[in-house]
C-alpha positions as CSV (number, residue, x, y, z in Angstrom):
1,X,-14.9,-4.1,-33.3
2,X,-14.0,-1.1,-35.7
3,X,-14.1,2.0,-34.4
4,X,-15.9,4.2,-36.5
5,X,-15.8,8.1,-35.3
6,X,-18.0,9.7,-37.4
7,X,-21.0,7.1,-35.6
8,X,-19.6,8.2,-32.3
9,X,-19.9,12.5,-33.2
10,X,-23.8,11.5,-34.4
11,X,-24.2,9.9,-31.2
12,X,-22.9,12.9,-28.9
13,X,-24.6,15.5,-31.0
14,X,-27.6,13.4,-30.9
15,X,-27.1,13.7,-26.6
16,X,-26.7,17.1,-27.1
17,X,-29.6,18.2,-28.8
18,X,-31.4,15.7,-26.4
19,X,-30.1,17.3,-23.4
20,X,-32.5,20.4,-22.1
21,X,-30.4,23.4,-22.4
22,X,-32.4,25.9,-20.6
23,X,-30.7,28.9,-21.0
24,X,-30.9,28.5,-24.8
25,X,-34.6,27.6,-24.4
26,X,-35.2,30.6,-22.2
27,X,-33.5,32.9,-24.9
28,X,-35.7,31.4,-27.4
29,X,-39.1,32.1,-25.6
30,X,-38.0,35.4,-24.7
31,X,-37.3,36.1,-28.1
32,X,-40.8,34.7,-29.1
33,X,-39.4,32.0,-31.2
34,X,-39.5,28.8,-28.8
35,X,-42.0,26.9,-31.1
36,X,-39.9,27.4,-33.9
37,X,-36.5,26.8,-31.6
38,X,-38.1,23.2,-31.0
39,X,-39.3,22.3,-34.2
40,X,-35.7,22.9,-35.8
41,X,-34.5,21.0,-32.9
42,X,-36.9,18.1,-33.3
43,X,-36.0,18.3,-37.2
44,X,-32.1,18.3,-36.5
45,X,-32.4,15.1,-34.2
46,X,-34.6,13.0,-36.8
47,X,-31.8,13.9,-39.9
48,X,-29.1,12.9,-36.8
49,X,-30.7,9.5,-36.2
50,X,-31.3,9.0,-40.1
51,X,-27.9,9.9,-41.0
52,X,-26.8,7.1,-37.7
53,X,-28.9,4.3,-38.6
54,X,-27.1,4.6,-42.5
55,X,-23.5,5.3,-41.0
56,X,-24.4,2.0,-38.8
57,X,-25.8,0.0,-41.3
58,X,-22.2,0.8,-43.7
59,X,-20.0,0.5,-41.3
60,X,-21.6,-3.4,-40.8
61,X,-21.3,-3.9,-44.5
62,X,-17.8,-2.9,-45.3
C-alpha cells in the first residue's frame, strides 16, 4: 500500500475540525460570532472531505 501523506494531513485536519474545541467555541459566542464560527467550520470540513475523496481517488489511479 503507498503511503500517501498529503491523504493522511486531510484526514487529521479533518479530526480536528470535527473534534469540539470548547474553548475556541466559547470565545466565539462571547464574541457574538458562534453562528458564523460554525458555518466556516462546516464549510472548511466539506472542501477537506472534497479535496480527500480527489487525493484518494489519484492516489488509486497512479
Amino acid at each position: 500500500m503507498k503511503i500517501n501523506s498529503k491523504i493522511d494531513a486531510l484526514q487529521l485536519m479533518l479530526t480536528d475540525l470535527r473534534t469540539r474545541n470548547e474553548p475556541i467555541r466559547h470565545k466565539a459566542a462571547f464574541k457574538g460570532c458562534q453562528p458564523e464560527f460554525q458555518s466556516l467550520v462546516s464549510r472548511l470540513i466539506k472542501q477537506l472531505e472534497d479535496e480527500l475523496v480527489a487525493e484518494k481517488l489519484t492516489n488509486r489511479e497512479s
